[in-house]
Backbone as CSV, one residue per row, in Angstrom:
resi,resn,N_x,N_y,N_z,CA_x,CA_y,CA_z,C_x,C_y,C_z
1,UNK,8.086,24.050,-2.134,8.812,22.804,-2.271,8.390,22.144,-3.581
2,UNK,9.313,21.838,-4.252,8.898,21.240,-5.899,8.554,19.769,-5.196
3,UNK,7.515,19.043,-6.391,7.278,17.899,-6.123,8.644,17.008,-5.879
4,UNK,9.934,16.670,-6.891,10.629,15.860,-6.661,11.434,15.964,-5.390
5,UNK,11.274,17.304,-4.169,11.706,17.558,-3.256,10.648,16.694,-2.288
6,UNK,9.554,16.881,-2.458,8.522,16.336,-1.418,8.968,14.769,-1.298
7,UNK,8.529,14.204,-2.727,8.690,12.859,-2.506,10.268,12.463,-1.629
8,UNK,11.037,13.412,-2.156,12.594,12.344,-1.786,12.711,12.451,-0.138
9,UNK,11.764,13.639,0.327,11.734,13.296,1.663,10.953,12.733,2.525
10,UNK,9.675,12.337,1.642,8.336,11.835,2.389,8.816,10.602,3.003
11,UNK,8.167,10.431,4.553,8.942,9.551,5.252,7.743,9.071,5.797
12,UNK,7.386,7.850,6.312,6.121,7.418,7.503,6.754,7.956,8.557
13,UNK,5.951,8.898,9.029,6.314,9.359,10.456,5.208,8.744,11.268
14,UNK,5.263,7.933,12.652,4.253,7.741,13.877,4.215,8.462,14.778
15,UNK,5.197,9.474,15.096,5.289,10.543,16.592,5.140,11.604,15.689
16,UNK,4.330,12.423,16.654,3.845,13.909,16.428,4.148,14.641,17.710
17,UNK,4.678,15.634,17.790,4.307,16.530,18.567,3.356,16.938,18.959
18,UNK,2.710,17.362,20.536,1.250,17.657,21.000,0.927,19.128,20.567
19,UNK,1.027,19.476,19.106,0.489,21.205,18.996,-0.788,20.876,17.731
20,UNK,-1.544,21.597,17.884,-2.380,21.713,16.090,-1.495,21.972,15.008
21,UNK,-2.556,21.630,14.350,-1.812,21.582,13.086,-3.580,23.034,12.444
22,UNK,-2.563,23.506,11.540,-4.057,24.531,10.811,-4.815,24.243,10.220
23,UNK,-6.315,25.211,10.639,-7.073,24.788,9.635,-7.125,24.357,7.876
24,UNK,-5.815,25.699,8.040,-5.639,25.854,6.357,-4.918,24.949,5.960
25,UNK,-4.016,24.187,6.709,-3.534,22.911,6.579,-4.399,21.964,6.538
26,UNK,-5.533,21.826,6.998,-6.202,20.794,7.342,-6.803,20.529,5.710
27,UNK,-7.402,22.274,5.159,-8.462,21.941,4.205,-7.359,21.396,2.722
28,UNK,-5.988,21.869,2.879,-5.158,21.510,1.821,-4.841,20.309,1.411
29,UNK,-4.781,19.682,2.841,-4.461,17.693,2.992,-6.133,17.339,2.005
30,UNK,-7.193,17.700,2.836,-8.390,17.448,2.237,-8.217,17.839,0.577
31,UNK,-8.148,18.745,0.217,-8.248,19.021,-1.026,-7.254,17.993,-2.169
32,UNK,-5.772,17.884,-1.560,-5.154,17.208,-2.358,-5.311,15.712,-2.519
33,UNK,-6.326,15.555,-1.505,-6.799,14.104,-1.482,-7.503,13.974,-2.478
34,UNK,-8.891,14.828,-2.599,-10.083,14.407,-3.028,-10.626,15.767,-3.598
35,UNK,-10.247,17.320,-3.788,-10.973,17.973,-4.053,-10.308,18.375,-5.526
36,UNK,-11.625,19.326,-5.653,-12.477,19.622,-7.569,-10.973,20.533,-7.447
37,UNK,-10.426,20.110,-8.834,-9.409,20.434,-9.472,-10.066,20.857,-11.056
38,UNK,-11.344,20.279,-11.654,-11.984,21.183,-12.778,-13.316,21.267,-12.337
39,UNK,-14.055,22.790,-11.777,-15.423,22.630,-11.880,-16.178,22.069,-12.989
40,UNK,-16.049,22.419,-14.213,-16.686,22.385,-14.674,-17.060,20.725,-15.451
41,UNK,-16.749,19.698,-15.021,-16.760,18.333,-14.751,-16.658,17.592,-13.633
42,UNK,-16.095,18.462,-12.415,-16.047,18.070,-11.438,-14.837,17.214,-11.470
43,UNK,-13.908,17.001,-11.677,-12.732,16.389,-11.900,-11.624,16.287,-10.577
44,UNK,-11.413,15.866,-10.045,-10.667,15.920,-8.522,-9.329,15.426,-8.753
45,UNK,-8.865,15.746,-7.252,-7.103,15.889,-7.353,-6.308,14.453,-7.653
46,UNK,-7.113,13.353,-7.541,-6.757,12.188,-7.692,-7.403,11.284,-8.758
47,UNK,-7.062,10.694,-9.805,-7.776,9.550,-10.769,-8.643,9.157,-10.277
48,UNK,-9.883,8.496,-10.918,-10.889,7.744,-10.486,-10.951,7.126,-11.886
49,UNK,-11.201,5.893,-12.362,-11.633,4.811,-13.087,-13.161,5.445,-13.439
50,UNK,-13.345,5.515,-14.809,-14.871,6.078,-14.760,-15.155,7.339,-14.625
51,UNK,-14.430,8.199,-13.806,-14.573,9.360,-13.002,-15.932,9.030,-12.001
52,UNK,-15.661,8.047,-11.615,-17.164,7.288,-10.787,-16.817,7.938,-8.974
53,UNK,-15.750,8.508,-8.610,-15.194,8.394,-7.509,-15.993,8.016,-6.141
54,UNK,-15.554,6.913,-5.874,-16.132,6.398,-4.733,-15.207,6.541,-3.516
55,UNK,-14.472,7.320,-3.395,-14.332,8.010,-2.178,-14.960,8.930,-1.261
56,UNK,-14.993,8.650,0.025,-15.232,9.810,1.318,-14.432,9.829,1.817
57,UNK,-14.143,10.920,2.415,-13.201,11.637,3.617,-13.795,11.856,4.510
58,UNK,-12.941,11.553,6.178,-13.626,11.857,7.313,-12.196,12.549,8.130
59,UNK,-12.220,13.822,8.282,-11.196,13.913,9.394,-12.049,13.929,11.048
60,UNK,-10.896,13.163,11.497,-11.152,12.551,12.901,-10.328,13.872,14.081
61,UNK,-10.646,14.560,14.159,-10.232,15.964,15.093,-9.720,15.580,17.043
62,UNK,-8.655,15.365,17.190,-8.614,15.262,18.600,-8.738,16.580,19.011
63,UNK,-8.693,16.386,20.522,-9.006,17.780,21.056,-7.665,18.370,21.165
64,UNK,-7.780,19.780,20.492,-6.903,20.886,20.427,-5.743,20.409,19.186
65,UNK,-6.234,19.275,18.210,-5.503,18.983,17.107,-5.490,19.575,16.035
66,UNK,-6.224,20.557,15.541,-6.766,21.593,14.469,-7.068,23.228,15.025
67,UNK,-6.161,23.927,14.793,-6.761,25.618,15.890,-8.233,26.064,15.158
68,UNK,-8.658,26.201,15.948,-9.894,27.095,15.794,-10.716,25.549,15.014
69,UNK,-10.758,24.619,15.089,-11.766,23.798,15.094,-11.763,22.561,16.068
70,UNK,-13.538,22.822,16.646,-13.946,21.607,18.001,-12.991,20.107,17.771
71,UNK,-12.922,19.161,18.547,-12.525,17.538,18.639,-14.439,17.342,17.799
72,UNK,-13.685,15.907,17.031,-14.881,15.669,16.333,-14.736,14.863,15.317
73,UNK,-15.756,14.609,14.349,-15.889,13.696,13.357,-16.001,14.114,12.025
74,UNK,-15.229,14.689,11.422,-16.059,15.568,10.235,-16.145,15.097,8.893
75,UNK,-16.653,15.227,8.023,-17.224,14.566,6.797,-16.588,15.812,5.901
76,UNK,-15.904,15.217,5.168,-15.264,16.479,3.982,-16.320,16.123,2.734
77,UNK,-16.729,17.783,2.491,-17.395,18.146,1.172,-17.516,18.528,0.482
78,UNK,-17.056,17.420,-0.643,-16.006,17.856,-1.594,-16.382,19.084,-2.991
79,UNK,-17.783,18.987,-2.878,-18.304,19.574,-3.976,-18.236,21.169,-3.212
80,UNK,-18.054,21.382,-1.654,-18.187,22.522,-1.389,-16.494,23.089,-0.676
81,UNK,-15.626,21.808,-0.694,-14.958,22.254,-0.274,-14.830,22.931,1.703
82,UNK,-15.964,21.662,1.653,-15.455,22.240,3.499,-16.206,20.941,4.604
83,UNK,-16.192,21.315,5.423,-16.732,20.151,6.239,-18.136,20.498,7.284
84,UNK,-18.611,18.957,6.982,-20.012,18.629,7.914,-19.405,18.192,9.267
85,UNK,-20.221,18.317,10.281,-20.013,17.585,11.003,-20.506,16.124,11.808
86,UNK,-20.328,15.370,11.931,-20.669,14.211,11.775,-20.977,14.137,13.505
87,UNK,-20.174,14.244,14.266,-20.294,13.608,15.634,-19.194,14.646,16.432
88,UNK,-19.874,14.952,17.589,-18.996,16.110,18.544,-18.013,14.906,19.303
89,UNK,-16.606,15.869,19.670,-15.931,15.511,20.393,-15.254,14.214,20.238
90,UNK,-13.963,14.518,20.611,-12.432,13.333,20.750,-13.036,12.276,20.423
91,UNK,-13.073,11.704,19.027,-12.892,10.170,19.186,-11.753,9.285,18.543
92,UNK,-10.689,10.036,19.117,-9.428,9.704,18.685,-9.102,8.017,19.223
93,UNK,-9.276,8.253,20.640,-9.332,7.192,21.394,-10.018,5.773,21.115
94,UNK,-11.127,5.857,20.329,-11.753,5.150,19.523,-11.535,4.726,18.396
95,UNK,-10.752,5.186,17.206,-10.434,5.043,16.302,-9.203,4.075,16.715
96,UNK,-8.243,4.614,17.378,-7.361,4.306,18.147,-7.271,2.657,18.632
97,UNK,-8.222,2.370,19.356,-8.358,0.727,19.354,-8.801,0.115,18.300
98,UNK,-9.971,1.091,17.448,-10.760,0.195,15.879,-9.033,-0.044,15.314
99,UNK,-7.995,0.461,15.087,-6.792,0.313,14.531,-5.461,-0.910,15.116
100,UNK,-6.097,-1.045,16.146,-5.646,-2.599,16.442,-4.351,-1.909,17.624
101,UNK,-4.565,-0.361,18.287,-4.002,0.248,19.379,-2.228,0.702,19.004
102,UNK,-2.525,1.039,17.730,-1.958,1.514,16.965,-1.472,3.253,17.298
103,UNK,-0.520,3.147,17.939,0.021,5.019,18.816,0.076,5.974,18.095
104,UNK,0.470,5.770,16.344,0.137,7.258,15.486,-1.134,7.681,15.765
105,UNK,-1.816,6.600,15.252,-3.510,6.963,15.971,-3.742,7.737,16.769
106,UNK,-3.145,7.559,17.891,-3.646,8.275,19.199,-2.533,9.753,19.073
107,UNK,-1.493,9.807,19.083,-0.529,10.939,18.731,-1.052,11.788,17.765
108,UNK,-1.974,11.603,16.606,-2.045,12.543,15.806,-2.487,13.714,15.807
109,UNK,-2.700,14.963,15.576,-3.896,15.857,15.633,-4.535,15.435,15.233
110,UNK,-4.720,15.177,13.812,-6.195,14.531,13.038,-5.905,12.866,12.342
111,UNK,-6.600,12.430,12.065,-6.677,10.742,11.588,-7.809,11.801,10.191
112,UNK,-6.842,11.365,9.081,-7.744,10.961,7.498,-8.696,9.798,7.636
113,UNK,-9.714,9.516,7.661,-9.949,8.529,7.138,-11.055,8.296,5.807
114,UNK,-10.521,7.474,5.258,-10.764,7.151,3.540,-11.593,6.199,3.909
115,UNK,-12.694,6.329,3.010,-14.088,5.387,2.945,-14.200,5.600,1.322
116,UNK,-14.366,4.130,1.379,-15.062,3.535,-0.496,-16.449,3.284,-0.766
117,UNK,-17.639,4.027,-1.425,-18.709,3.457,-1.360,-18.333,2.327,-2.994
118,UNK,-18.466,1.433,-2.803,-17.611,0.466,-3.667,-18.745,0.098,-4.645
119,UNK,-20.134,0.312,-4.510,-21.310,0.493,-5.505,-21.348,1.287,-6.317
120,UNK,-20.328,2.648,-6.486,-20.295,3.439,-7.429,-19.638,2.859,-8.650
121,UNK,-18.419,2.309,-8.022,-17.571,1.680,-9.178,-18.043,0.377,-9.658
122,UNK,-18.445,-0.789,-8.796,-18.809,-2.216,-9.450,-20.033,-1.882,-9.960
123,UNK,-21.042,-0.735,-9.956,-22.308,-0.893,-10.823,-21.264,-1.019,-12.098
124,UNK,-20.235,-0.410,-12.564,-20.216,-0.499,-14.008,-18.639,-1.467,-14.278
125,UNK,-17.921,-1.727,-13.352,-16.920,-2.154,-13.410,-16.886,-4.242,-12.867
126,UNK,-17.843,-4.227,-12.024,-18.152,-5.393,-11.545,-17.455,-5.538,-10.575
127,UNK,-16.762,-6.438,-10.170,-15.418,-6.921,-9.435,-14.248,-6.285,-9.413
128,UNK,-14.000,-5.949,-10.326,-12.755,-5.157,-10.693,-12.650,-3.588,-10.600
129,UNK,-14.146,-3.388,-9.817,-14.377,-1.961,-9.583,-13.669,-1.934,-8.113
130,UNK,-13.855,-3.095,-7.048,-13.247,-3.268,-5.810,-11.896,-2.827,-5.838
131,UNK,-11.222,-3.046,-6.918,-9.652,-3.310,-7.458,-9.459,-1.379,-7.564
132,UNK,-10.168,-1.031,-8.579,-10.576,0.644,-8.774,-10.436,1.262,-7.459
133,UNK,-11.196,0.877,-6.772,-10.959,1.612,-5.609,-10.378,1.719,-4.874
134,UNK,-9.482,0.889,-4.555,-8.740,0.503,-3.405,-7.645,1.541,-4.551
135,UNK,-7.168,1.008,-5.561,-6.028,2.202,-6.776,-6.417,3.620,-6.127
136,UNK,-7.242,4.055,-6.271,-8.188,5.449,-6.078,-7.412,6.002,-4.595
137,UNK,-7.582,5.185,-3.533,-7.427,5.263,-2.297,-5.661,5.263,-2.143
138,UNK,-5.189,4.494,-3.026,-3.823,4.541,-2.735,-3.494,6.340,-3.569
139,UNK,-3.690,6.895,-4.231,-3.615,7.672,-4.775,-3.706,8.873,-4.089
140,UNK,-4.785,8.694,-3.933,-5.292,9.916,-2.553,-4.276,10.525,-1.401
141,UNK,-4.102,9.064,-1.156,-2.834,8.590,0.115,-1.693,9.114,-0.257
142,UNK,-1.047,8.985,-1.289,0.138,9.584,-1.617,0.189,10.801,-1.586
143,UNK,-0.911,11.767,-2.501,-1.319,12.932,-2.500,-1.022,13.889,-0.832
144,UNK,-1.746,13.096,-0.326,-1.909,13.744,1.031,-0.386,13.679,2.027
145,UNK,0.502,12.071,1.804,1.237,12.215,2.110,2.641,13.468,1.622
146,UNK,2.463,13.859,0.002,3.151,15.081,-0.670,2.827,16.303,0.150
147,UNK,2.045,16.193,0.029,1.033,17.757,0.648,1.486,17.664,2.198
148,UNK,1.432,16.866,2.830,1.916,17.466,4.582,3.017,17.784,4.620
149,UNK,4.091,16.785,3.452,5.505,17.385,3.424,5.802,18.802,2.978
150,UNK,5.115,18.838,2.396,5.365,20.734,1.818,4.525,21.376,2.513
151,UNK,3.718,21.090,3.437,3.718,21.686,4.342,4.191,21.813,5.524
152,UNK,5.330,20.989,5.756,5.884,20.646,7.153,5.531,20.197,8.148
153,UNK,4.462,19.050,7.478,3.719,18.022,8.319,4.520,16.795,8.380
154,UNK,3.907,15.519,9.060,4.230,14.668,9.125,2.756,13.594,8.902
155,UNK,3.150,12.795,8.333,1.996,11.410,8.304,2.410,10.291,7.870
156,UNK,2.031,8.849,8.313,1.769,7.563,7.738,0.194,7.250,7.534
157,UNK,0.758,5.974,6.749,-0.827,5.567,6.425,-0.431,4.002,7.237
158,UNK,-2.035,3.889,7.536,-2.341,2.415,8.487,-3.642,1.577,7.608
159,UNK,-3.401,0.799,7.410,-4.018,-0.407,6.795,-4.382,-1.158,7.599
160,UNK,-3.609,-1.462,9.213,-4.313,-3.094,9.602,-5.519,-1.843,11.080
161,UNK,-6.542,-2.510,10.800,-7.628,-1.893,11.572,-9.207,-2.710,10.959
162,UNK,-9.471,-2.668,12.350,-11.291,-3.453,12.265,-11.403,-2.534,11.645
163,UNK,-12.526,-3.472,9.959,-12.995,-2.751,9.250,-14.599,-2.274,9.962
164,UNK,-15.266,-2.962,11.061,-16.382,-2.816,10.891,-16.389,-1.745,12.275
165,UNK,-15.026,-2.048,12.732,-15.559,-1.078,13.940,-14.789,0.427,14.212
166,UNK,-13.885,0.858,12.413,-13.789,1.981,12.088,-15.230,2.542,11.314
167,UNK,-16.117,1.943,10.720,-16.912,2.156,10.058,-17.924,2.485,11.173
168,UNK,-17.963,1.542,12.411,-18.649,2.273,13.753,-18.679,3.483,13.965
169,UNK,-17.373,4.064,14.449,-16.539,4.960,14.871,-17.134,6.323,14.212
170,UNK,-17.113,6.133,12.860,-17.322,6.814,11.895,-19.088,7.128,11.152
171,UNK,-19.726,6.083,11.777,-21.100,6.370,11.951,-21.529,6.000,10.295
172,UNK,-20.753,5.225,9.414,-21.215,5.011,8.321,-22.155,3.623,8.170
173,UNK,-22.443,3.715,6.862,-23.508,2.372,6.751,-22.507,1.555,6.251
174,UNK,-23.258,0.418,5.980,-22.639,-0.997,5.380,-22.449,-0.601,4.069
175,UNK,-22.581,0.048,3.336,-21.818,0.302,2.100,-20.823,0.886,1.425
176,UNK,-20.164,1.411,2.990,-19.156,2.371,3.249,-18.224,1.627,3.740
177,UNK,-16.960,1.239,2.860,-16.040,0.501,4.011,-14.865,1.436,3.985
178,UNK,-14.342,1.219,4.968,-12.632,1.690,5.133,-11.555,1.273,4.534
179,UNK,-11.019,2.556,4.231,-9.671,2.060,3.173,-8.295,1.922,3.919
180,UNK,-8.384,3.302,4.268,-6.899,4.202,4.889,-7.449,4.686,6.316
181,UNK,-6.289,4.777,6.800,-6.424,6.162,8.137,-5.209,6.835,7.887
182,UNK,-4.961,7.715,8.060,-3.981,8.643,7.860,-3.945,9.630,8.662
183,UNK,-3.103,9.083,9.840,-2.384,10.042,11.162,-1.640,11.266,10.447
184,UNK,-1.898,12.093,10.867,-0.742,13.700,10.309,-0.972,14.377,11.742
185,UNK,0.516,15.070,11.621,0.748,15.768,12.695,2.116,16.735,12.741
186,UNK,1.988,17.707,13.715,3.283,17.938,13.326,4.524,17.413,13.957
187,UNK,5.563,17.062,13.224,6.713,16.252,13.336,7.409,16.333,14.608
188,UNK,7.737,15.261,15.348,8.033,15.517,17.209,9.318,16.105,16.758
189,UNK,10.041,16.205,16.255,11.290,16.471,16.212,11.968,17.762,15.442
């Protein structure tokens, strides 16, 4: 699918169908978000201000939402291109209310979620590094939304959600806040 095909059909979808979606799907969404596009600078699929990138990725795994990988919490890594795991088992359901009970949430196979450590960018940007990042995050977002379409996914992005009690959810510190969640799934229809 050429890019100007993706975009003209990228749609917010909230209903998914109850099947997985693939691993190899999974690591592609990840990659076009946030992964090394030049080793040899480390340069990733999305702008960063600085090249400071203060993004993390967490895919949020319901059970039987990814084939051949557990329900879970996983930490994408980006320098290796694969994932940690953060915390066993479904916490879809959880994310799910941190999002203000929000049903893509709960429908999805996996929830993106985008974390800013926002100290990377204001050490050198100040205030306006906050501004950087949140740009960074919208970027990402788009990316990922291109990429499920050519793959024959479906996703929206969700903005209104407790910041402190996705950051719970997610087992991060206070210097980690939440940007995005990003439900993908495959399309009910």
């Amino acid at each position: 699918m050429s890019v100007e095909e993706a975009i003209a059909k990228r749609r917010s979808v909230r209903e998914f169908a109850n099947k997985p979606i693939t691993l190899t799907q999974l690591s592609q969404l990840l990659w076009a978000a946030q992964g090394i596009t030049e080793p040899d600078y480390g340069l990733r699929a999305t702008p960063s201000a600085g090249a400071l990138y203060p993004l993390e990725l967490y895919a949020v795994v319901k059970t039987g939402g990814v084939a051949g990988l557990d329900a879970g919490i996983y930490h994408y890594l980006i320098s290796e291109n694969s994932l940690a795991l953060v915390k066993g088992g479904d916490s879809s359901s959880r994310l799910k209310a941190a999002a203000l009970d929000q049903g893509a949430v709960g429908f999805a196979a996996v929830n993106l979620v985008t974390t800013a450590v926002l100290g990377r960018t204001t050490v050198k940007y100040h205030d306006r590094g906050v501004r950087y990042a949140f740009l960074e995050a919208g970027h990402a977002g788009e990316n990922v939304f291109l990429q499920a379409q050519s793959l024959g996914l479906a996703a929206v992005v969700v903005g209104a959600f407790d910041d402190e009690a996705v950051g719970a959810v997610l087992g991060v510190g206070t210097d980690e806040k939440a940007v995005y969640i990003q439900p993908i799934g495959v399309p009910a229809t």
